[in-house]
NUKE-74590 format. One line per field, with one value per residue (C-alpha): residue number from 1; residue in three letters; x, y, z. Coordinates in nm, 4 decimals, m for minus. Layout:
<nodes>
n <- [NUM | ...]
res <- [ala | ...]
c1 <- [X | ...]
c2 <- [Y | ...]
c3 <- [Z | ...]
</nodes>
This chain:
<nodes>
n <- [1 | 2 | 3 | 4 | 5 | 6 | 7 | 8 | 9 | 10 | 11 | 12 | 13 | 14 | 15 | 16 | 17 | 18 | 19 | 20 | 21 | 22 | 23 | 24 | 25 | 26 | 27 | 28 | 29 | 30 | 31 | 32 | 33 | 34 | 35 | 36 | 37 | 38 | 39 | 40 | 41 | 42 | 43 | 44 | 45 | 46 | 47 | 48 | 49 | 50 | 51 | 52 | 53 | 54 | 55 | 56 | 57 | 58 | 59 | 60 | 61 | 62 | 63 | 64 | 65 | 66 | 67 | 68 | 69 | 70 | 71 | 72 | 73 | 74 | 75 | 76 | 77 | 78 | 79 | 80 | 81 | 82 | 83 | 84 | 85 | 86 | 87 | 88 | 89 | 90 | 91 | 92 | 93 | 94 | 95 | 96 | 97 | 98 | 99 | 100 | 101 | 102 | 103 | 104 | 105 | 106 | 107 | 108 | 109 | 110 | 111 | 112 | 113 | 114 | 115 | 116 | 117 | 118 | 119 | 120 | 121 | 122 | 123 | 124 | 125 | 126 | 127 | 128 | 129 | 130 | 131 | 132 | 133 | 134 | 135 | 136 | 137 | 138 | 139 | 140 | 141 | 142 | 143 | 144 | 145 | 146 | 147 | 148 | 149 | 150 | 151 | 152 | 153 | 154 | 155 | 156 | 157 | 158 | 159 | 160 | 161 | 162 | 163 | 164 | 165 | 166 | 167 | 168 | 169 | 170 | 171 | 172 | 173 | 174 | 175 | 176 | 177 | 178 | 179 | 180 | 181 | 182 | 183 | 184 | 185 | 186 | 187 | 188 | 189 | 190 | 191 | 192 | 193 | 194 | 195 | 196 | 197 | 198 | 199 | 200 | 201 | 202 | 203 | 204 | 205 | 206 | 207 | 208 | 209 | 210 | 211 | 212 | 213 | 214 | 215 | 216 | 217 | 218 | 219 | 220 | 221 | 222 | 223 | 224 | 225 | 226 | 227 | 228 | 229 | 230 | 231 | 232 | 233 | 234 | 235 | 236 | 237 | 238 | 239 | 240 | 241 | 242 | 243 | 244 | 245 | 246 | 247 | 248 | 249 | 250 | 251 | 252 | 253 | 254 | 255 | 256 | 257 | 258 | 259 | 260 | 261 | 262 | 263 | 264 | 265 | 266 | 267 | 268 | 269 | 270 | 271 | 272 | 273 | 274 | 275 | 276 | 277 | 278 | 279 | 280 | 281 | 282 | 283 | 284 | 285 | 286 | 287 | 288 | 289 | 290 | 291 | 292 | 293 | 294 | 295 | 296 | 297 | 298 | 299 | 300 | 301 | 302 | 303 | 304 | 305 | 306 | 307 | 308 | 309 | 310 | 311 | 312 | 313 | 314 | 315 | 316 | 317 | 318 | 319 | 320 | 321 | 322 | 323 | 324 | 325 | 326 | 327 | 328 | 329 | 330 | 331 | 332 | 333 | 334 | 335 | 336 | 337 | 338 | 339 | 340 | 341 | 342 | 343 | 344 | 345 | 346 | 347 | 348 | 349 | 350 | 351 | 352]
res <- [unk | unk | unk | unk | unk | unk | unk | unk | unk | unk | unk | unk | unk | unk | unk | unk | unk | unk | unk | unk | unk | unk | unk | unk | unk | unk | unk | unk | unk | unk | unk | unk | unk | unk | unk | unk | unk | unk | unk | unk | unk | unk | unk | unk | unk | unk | unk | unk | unk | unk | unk | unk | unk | unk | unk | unk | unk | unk | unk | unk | unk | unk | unk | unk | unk | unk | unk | unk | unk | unk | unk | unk | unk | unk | unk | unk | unk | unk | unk | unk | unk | unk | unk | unk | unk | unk | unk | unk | unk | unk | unk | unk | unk | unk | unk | unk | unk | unk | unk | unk | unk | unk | unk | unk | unk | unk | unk | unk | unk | unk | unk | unk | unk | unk | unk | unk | unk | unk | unk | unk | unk | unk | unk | unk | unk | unk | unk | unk | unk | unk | unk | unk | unk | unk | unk | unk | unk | unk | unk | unk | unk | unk | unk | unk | unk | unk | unk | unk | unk | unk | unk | unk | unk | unk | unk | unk | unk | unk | unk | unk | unk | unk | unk | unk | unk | unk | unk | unk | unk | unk | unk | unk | unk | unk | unk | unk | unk | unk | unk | unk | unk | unk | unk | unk | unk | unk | unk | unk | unk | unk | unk | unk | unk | unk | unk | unk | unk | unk | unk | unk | unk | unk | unk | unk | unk | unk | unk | unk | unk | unk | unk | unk | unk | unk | unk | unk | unk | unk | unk | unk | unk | unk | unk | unk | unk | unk | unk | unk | unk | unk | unk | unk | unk | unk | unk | unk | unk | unk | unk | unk | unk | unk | unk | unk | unk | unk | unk | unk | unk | unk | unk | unk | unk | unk | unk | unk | unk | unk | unk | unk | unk | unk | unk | unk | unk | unk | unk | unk | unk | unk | unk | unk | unk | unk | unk | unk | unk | unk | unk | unk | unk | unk | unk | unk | unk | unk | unk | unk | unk | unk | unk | unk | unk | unk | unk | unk | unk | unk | unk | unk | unk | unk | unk | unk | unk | unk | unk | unk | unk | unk | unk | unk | unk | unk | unk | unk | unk | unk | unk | unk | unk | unk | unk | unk | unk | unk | unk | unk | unk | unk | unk | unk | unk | unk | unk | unk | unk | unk | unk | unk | unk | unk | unk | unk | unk | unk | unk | unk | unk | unk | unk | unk]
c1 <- [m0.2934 | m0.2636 | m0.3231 | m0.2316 | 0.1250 | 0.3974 | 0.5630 | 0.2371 | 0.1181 | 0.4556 | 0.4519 | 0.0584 | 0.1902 | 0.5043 | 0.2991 | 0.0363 | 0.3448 | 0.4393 | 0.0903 | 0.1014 | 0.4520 | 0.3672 | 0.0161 | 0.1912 | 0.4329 | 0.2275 | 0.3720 | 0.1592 | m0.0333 | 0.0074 | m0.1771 | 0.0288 | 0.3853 | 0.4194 | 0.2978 | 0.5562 | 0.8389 | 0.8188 | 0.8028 | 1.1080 | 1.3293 | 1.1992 | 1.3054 | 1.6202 | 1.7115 | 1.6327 | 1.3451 | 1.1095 | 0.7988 | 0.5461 | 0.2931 | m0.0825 | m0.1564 | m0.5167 | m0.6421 | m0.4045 | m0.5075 | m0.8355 | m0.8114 | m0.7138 | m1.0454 | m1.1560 | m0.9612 | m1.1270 | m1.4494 | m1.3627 | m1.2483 | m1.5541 | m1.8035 | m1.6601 | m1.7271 | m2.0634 | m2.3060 | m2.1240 | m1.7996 | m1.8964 | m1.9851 | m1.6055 | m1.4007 | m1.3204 | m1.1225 | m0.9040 | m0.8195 | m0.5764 | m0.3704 | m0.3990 | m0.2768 | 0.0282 | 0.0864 | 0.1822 | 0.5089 | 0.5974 | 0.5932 | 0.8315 | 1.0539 | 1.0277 | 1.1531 | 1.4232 | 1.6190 | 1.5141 | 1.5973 | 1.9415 | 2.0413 | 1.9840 | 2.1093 | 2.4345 | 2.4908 | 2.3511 | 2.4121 | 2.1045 | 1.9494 | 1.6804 | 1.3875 | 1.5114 | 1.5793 | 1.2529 | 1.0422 | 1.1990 | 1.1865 | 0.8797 | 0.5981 | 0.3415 | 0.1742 | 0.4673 | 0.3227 | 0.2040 | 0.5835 | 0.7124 | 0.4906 | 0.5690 | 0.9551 | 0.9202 | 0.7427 | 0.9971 | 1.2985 | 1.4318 | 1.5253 | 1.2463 | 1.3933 | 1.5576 | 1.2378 | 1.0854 | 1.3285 | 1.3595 | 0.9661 | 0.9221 | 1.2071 | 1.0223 | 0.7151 | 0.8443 | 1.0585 | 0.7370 | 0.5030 | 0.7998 | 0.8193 | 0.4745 | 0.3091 | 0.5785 | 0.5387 | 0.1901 | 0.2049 | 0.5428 | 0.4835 | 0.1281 | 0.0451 | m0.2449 | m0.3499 | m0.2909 | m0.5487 | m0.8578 | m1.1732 | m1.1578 | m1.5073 | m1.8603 | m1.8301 | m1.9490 | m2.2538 | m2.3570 | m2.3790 | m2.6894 | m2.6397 | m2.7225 | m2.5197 | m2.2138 | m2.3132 | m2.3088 | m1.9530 | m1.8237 | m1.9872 | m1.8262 | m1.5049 | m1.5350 | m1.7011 | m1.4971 | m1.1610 | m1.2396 | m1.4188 | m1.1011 | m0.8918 | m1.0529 | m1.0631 | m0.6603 | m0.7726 | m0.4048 | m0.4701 | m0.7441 | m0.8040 | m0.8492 | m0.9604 | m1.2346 | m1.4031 | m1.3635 | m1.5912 | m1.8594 | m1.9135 | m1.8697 | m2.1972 | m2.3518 | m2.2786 | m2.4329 | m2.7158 | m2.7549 | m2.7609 | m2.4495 | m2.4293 | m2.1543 | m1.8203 | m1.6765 | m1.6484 | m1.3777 | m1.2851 | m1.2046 | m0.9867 | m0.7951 | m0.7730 | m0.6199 | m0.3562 | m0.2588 | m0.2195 | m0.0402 | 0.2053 | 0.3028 | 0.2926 | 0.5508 | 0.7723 | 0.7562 | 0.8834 | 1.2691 | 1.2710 | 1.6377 | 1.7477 | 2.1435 | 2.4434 | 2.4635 | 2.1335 | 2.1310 | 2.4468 | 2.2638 | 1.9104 | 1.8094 | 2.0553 | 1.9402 | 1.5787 | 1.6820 | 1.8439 | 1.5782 | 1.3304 | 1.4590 | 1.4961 | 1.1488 | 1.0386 | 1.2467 | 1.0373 | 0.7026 | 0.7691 | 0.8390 | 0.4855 | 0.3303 | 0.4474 | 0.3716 | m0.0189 | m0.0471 | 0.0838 | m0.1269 | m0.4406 | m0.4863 | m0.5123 | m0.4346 | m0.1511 | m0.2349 | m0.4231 | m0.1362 | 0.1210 | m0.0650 | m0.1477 | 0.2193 | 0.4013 | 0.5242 | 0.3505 | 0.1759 | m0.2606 | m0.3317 | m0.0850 | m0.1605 | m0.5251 | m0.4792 | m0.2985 | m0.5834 | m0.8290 | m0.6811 | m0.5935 | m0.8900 | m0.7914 | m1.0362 | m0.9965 | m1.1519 | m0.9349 | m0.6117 | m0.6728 | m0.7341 | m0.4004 | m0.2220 | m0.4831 | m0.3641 | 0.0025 | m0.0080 | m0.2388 | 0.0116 | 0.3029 | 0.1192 | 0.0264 | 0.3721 | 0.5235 | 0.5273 | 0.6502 | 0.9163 | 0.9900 | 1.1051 | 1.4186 | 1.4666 | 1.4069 | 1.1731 | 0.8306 | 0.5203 | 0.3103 | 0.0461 | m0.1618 | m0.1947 | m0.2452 | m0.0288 | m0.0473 | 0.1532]
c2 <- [2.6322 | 2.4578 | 2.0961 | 1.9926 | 2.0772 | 1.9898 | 1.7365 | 1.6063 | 1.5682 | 1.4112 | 1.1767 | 1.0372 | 0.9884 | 0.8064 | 0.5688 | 0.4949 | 0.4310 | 0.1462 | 0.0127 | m0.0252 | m0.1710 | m0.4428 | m0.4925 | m0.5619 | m0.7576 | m0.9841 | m0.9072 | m0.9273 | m0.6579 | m0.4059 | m0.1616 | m0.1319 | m0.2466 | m0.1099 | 0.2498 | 0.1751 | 0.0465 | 0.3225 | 0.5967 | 0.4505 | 0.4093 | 0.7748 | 0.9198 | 0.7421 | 0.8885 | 1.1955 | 1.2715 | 1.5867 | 1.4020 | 1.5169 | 1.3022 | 1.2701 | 1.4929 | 1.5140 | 1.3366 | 1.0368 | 0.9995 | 1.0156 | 0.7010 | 0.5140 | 0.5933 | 0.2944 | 0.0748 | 0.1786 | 0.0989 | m0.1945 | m0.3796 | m0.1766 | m0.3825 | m0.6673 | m0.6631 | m0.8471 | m1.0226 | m1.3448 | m1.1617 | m1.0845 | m1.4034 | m1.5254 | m1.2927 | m1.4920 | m1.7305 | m1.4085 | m1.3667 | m1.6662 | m1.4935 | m1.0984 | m1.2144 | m1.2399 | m0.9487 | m0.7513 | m1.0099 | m0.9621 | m0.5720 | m0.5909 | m0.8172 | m0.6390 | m0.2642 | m0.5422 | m0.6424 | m0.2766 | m0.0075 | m0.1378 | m0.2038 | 0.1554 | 0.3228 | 0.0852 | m0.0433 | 0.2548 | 0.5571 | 0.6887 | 0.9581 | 0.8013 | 0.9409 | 0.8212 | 0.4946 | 0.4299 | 0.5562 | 0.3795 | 0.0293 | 0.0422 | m0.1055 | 0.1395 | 0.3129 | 0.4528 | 0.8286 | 0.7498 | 0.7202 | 0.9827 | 1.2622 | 1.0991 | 1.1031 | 1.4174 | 1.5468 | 1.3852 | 1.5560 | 1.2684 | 1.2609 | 1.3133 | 1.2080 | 0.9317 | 0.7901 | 0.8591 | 0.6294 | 0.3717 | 0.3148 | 0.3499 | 0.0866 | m0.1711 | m0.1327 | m0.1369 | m0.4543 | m0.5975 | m0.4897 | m0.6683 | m0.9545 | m1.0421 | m1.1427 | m1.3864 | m1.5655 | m1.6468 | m1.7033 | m1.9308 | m2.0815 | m2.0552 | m2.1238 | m1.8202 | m1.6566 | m1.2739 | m1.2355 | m1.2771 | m1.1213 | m0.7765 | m0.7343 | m0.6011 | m0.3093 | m0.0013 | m0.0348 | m0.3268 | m0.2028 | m0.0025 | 0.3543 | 0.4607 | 0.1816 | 0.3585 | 0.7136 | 0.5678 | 0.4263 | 0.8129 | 0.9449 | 0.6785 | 0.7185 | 1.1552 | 1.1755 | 0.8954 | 1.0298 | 1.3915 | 1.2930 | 1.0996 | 1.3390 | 1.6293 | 1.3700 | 1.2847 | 0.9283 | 0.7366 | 0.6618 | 0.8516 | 0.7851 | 0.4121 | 0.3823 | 0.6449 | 0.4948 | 0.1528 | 0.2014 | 0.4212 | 0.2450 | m0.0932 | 0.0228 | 0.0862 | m0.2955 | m0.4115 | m0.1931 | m0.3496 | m0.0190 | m0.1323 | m0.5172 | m0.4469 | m0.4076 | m0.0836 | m0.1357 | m0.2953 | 0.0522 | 0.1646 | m0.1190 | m0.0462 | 0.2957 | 0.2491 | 0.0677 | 0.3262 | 0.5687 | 0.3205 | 0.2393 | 0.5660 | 0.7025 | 0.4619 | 0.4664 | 0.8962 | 0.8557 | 0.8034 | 1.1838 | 1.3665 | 1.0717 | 1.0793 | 0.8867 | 0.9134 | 0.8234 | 0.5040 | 0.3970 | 0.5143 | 0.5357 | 0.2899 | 0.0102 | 0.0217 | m0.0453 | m0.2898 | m0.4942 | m0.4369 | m0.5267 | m0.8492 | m0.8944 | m0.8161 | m1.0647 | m1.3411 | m1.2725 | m1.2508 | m1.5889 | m1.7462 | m1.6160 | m1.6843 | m2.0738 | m2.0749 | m1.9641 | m2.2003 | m2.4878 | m2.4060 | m2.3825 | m2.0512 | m1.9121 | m2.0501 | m1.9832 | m1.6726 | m1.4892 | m1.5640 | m1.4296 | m1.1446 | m1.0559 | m1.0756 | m0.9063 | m0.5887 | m0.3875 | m0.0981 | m0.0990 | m0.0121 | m0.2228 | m0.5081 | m0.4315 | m0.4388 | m0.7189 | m0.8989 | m0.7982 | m0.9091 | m1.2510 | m1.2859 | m1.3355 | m1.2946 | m0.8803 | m0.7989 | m1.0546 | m0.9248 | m0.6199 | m0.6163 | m0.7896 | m0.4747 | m0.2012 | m0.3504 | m0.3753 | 0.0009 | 0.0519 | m0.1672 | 0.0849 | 0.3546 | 0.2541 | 0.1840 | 0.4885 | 0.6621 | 0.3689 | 0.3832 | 0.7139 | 0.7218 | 0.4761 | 0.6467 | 0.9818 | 1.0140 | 1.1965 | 1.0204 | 1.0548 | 1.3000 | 1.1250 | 1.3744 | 1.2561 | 1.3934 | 1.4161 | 1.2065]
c3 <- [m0.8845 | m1.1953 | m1.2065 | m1.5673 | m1.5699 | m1.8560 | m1.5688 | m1.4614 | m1.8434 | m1.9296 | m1.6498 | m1.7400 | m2.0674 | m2.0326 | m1.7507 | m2.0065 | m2.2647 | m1.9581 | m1.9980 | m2.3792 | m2.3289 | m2.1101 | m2.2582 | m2.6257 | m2.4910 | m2.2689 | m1.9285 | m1.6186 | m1.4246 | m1.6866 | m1.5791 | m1.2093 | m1.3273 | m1.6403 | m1.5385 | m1.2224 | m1.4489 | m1.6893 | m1.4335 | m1.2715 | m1.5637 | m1.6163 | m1.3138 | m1.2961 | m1.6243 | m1.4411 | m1.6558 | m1.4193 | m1.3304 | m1.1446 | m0.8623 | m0.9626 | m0.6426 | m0.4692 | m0.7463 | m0.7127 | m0.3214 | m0.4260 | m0.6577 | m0.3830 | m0.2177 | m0.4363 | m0.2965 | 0.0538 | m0.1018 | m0.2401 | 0.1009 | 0.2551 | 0.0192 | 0.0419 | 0.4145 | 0.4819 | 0.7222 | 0.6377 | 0.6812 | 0.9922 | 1.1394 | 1.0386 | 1.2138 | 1.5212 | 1.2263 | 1.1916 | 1.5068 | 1.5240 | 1.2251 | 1.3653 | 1.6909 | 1.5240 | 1.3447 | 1.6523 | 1.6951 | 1.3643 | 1.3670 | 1.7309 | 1.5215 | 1.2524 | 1.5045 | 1.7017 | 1.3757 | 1.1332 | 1.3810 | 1.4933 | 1.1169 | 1.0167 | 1.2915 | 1.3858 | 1.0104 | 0.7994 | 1.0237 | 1.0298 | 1.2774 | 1.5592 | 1.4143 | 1.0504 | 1.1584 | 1.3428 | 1.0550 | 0.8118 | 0.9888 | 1.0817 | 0.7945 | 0.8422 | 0.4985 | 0.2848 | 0.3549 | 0.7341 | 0.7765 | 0.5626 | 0.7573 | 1.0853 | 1.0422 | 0.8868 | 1.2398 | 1.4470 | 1.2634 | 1.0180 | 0.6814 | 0.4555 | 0.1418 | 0.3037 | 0.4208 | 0.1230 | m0.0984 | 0.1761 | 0.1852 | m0.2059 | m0.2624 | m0.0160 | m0.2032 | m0.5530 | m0.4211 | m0.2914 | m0.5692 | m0.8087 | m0.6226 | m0.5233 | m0.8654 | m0.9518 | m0.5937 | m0.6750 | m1.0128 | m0.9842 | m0.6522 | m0.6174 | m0.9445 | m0.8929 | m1.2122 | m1.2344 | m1.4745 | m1.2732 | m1.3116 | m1.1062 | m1.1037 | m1.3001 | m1.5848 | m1.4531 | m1.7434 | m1.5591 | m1.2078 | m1.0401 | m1.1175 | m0.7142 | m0.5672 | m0.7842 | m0.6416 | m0.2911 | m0.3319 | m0.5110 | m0.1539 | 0.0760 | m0.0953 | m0.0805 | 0.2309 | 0.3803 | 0.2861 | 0.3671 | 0.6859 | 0.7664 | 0.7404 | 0.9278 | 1.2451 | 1.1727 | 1.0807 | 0.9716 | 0.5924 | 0.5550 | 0.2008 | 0.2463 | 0.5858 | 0.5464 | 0.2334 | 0.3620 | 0.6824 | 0.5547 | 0.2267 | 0.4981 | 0.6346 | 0.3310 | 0.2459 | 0.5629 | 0.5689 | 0.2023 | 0.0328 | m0.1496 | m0.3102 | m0.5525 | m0.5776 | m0.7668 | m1.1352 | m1.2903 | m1.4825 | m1.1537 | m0.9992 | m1.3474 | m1.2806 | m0.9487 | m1.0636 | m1.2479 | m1.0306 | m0.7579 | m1.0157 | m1.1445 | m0.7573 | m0.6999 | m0.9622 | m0.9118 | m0.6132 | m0.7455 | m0.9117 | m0.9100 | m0.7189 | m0.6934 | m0.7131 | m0.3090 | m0.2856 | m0.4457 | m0.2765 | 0.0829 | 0.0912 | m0.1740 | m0.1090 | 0.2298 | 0.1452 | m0.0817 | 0.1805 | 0.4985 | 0.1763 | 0.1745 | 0.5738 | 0.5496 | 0.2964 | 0.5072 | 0.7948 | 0.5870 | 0.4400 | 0.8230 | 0.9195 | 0.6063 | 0.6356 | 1.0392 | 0.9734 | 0.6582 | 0.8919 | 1.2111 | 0.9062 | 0.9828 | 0.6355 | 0.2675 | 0.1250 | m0.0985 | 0.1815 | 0.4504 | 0.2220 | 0.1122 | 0.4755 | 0.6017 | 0.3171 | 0.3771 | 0.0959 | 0.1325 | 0.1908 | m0.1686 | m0.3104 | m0.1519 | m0.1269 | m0.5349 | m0.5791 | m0.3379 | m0.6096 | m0.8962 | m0.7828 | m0.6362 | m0.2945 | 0.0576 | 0.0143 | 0.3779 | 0.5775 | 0.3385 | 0.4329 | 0.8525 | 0.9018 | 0.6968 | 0.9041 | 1.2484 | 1.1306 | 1.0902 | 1.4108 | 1.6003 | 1.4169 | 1.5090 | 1.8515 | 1.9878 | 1.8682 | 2.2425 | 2.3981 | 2.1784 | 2.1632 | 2.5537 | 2.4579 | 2.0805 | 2.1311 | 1.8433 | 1.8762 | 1.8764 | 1.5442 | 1.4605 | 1.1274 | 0.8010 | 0.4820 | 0.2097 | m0.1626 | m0.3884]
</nodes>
């Protein structure tokens, strides 16, 4: 099958037309938010575009391999500090099912299996193949999980640049010239062989997950002592953005009044609870403030993986609070199923 289609071609060019746009006129992260922004306007001017497909997952192999060498000896020896903050991520996901699963089945009329998957923050395609499995609404999902993460993707930078006062310009690592040509073919095989590997053993987010152990070893084996180059991180935000934004093709009227207005309103549920566990595990001196709010808002892996990058933030602890929110997601789905009806999950990574 083709790859290069006229939709896929048109929708690579009018994301890199977001980049330029933001780029020119100074706007931050514009290699994520103005491929997103454009993409969205596109599609809601109901312009075909087309996912990035295989290729797209596999770009956000680097962001596996990424947290995966950033994971070290030294890393190691702190993880008992994380516990404090994990330990909490569990009571935030039960909230999170108490207050989201009542709203959109009493107050949005969803089916059982539509309204679990869509309350529940697991990864945005974890929970579109799940509720897909258990009989809900695909394209409802779909919507509701793309609006929280464009929301939170939206959101997010202007947090830490207005509250924070963070930079968004940070360094996001060494130029691929600079780097050791064999460390760089060890992170293309931990991202391929992790991702594929991942998959064929029905690992949940296989494309992140994957990478980020086996090129984890590789960093503390020493093999790897580098992150991936910054070309790369670039790239990835790329394809995140214009993933995301994609995601509101031949979206109608009925739609936006349904599906999308009721991700726009959990979103913000969400973000209320984020920001009363963020300030709880900066009080108890848990975390900082960046890290704690990056680790308890309700973004995807990738995207918040990304955004960990570019602000510089501790990538490896960022990251383990969003893997056990979507182990603790994934975990509790039979329990729940006996009082929801909704089948228990079966992981398969899917294309964007």
């Amino acid at each position: 099958m083709r790859y290069f289609t006229k939709a896929r071609l048109l929708t690579f060019a009018i994301a890199a037309a977001g980049v330029v746009v933001f780029w020119l006129l100074n706007l931050p992260l514009p290699f994520l938010l103005g491929p997103m922004a454009a993409c969205l306007v596109a599609a809601l001017g109901k312009v075909k575009l087309a996912g990035s497909g295989q290729f797209g997952v596999f770009m956000r192999t680097i962001l596996g391999v990424a947290v995966g060498t950033a994971v070290t000896p030294q890393l190691m020896e702190r993880l008992p500090e994380m516990a404090y903050s994990v330990a909490l991520v569990p009571l935030l996901v039960i909230l999170i099912g108490l207050i989201g699963y009542p709203f959109f089945r009493k107050y949005c009329g969803f089916d059982p299996a539509t309204s679990y998957y869509a309350a529940m923050p697991g990864g945005f395609q974890d929970m579109v193949i799940f509720g897909e499995a258990a009989g809900g609404d695909v394209r409802a999902l779909s919507l509701i999980h793309a609006t929280r993460v464009l929301i939170i993707v939206s959101l997010a930078p202007l947090v830490m640049s207005g509250i924070y006062g963070i930079s968004l310009s940070g360094n996001m690592g060494a130029s691929a010239a600079s780097l050791p040509l064999h460390e760089m073919a060890l992170m293309v095989v931990a991202g391929i062989v992790g991702w594929k590997g991942g998959e064929k053993i029905g690992l949940f987010g296989a494309s992140i997950l994957g990478p980020l152990i086996l090129s984890a070893i590789f960093s503390l084996t020493g093999l790897i002592q580098h992150r991936p180059p910054a070309e790369a991180i670039v790239a990835a935000q790329y394809f995140i953005g214009m993933s995301i934004g994609a995601h509101y093709v031949g979206v109608t009227v009925k739609e936006l009044r349904k599906d999308v207005w009721a991700g726009i309103v959990f979103c913000f549920i969400l973000a209320g609870l984020a920001i009363a566990f963020t300030e709880t595990v900066v009080l108890l001196g848990f975390a900082p403030p960046v890290e704690a709010f990056l680790s308890f808002a309700p973004g995807g892996q990738a995207e918040m993986a990304v955004l960990a990058i570019i602000v510089g933030a501790d990538l490896p602890f960022v990251v383990t609070h969003h893997i056990v929110r979507v182990l603790v997601v994934i975990a509790g789905a039979p329990l729940v199923a006996r009082f929801t009806k909704v089948k228990s999950p079966q992981s398969k990574e899917k294309p964007n």
